[in-house]
N, C-alpha and C positions, 0 to 999 in steps of 0.2 A: 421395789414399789416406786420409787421415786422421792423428789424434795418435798416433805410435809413441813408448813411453817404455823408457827400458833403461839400464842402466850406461855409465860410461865405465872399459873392459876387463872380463877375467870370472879372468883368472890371475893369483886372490894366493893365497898359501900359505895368511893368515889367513884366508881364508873357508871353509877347512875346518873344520868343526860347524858356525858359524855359517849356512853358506848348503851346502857338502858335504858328502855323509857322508862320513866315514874313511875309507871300504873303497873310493869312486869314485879309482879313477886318472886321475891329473892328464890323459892325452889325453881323456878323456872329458867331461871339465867344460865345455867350449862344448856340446856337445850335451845335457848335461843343461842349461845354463843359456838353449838354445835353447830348449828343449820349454818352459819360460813366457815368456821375455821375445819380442816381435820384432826386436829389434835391441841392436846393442851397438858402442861403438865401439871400433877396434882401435888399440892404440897401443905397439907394437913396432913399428911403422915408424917412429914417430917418432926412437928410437937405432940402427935399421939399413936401410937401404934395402930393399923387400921384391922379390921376383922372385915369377917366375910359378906357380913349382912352389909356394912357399910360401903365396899366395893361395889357390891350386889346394885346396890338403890344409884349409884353412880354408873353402873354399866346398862342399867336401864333407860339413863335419862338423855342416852348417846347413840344416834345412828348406828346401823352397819358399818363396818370400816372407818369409824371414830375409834382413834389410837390414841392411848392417856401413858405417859410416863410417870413413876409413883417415886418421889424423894424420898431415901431411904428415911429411917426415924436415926432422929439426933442423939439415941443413945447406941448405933452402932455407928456414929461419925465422928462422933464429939466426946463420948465419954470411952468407949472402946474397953471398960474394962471385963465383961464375959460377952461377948455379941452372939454368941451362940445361938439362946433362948431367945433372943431379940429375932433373932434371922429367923430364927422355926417359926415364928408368929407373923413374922412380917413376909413369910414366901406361905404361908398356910391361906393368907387373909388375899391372896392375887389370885386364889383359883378364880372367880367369879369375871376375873376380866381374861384370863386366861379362856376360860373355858366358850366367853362371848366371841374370843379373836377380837380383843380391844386393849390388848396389854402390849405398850412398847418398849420401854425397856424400865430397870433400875436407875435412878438416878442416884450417885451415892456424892453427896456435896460436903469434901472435908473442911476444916478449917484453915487460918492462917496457920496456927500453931503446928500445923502435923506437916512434921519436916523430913527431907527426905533423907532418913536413916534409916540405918539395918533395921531396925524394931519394924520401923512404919513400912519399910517393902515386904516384910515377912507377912504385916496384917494383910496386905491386898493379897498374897494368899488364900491368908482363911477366910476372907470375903469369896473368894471365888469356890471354896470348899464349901461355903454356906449355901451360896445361893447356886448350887448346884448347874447347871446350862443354861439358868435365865441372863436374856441379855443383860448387861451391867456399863453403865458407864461412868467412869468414875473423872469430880471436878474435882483440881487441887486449887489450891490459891497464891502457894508459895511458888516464885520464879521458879525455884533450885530442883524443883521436881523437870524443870525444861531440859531435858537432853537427849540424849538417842537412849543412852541405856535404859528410862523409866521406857520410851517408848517400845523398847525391843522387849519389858519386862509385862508392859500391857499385851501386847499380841502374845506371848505365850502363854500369859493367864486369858487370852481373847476377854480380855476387857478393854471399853472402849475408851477412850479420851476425849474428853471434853472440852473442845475449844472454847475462847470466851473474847469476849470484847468488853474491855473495860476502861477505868480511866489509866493510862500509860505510866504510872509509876513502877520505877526500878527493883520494887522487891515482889510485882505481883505478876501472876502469868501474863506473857504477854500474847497480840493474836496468831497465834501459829496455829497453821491447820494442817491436823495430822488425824488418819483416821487409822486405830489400834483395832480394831473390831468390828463385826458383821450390823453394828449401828454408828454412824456419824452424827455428831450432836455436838452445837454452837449456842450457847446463851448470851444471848446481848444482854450487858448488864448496864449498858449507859455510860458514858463519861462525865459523871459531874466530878471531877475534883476537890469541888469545895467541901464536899458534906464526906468523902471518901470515909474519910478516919475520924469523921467527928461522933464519939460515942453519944455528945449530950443530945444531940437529936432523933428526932424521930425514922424508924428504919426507913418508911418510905422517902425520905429525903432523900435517902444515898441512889434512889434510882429512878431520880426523878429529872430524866431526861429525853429529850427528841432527838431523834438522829435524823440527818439531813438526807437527803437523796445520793451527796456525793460522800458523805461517811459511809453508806449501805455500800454504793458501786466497790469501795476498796475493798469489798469480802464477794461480790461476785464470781471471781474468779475462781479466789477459797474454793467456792461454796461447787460450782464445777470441778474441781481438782478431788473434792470429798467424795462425792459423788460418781467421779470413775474408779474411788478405792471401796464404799459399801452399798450395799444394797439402800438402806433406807440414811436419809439424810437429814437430822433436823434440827429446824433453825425453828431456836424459841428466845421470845423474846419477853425481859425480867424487866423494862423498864416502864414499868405498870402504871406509875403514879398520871391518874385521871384520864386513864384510859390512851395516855400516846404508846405503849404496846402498842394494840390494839393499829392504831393510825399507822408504826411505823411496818406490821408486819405488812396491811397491806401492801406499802410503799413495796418491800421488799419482793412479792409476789409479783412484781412488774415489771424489776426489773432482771427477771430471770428468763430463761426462757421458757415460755407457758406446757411446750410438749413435754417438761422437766420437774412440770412443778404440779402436787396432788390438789385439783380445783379447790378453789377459794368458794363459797358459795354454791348455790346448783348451777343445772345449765343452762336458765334462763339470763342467770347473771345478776349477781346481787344475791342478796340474804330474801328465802324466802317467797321471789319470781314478783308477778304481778303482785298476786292473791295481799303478800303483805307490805310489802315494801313499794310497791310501784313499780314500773317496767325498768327491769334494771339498774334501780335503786335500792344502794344496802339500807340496811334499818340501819348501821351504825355510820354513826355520825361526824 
């Protein structure tokens, strides 16, 4: 298919001015955030397990060929102790995007804590035994997972790896771009440093950063190298706070090459053509 770039989630309050206008009601915000980006990843599964009906009302509110990534739920990442039941509910509740052709893969986002030992490369097994052939990509956060062996352990479960960009400390992945599976997938998570490791603040602190045009250019190349190893290649970006996502993904559609990359917008150009935005004028801001 090509490079699909998009947000990771589209429902924050603060992105109202910034990225919606006032007067859009909140049900409406995937739809208008549809009409530019192709994709976005969804991650209220991650604090509740999703069903069918809620899928359903999500795969509605989304174009043809709008592709949603689903965050695994935090009790098969974080607590791990029967993931089984978890799985049967959490691959039961994706027929609805499945069935529209709007499902792009599992995102499965461990912790710091889960290290790489015998126990925890057995799990990504049963992760793979669970979720049966659906795409899967799975993010670590500890360095010690970086070597060939985790990578040569993903492609024979064809589970994907997850690249990331983050702030550069010693104990957390660093940007290597490796593609383990028939999906490639990059989350920009921001480099603030300061707020990194600070528990007493608020989450959206820790990602609350702008990437410059010459921070984007150092993963161009990545992001081409990805893209000759899978089919589909995606670059989503976590660093949400007041809508610079949003700002930086466009940046990032620019500087790729356009015959490479799945339209931003129609093809008028811009969010919505004349009718709403103006001749070539995105609504967002």
């Amino acid at each position: 298919m090509g490079i699909l770039i998009g947000t990771s989630g589209y429902s924050y309050d603060d992105w109202v001015g910034p990225v919606y206008p006032p007067d859009l009601p909140k049900r409406d915000w995937l739809s208008f955030y549809a009409s530019e980006f192709p994709t976005t990843e969804l991650n209220t599964t991650f604090y509740r397990l999703p069903n069918r009906g809620m899928l359903a009302a999500i795969a509605a509110k989304v174009p043809d060929g709008f592709l949603l990534s689903v965050k695994a739920f935090q009790g098969i990442t974080h607590e791990r102790e029967d993931p089984g039941p978890q799985i049967e509910q959490f691959t039961t509740a994706l027929a609805p995007l499945i069935d529209a052709g709007k499902f792009a893969c599992v995102l499965v986002q461990f912790p710091y804590s889960f290290h790489a030992n015998p126990a925890n490369r057995a799990y990504l097994g049963r992760l793979r035994e669970g979720f049966g052939d659906l795409p899967v990509v799975v993010e670590f956060r500890s360095r010690e997972w970086i070597e060939e062996r985790t990578f040569e352990e993903l492609r024979a479960l064809q589970l994907g790896f997850c690249c990331v960009d983050q702030p550069p400390f010693p104990s957390l992945v660093p940007p290597v771009a490796v593609a383990t599976g028939p999906v490639a997938y990059v989350r920009f998570h921001g480099r603030n440093r300061l707020t990194w490791w600070d528990r007493g603040r608020e989450s959206w602190e820790r990602y609350d950063y702008l990437y410059s045009r010459e921070e984007l250019e150092e993963w161009t190349g990545k992001v081409r190298e990805l893209a000759s190893q899978a089919k589909d290649v995606y670059l989503i970006f976590n660093n949400h706070y007041r809508g610079q996502a949003v700002r930086n993904a466009r940046m990032m559609a620019g500087l790729l090459p356009p015959e490479t990359v799945v339209p931003l917008g129609d093809e008028d150009g811009g969010v919505g053509g004349e009718a709403e935005g103006g001749a070539g004028r995105p609504l967002f801001q």
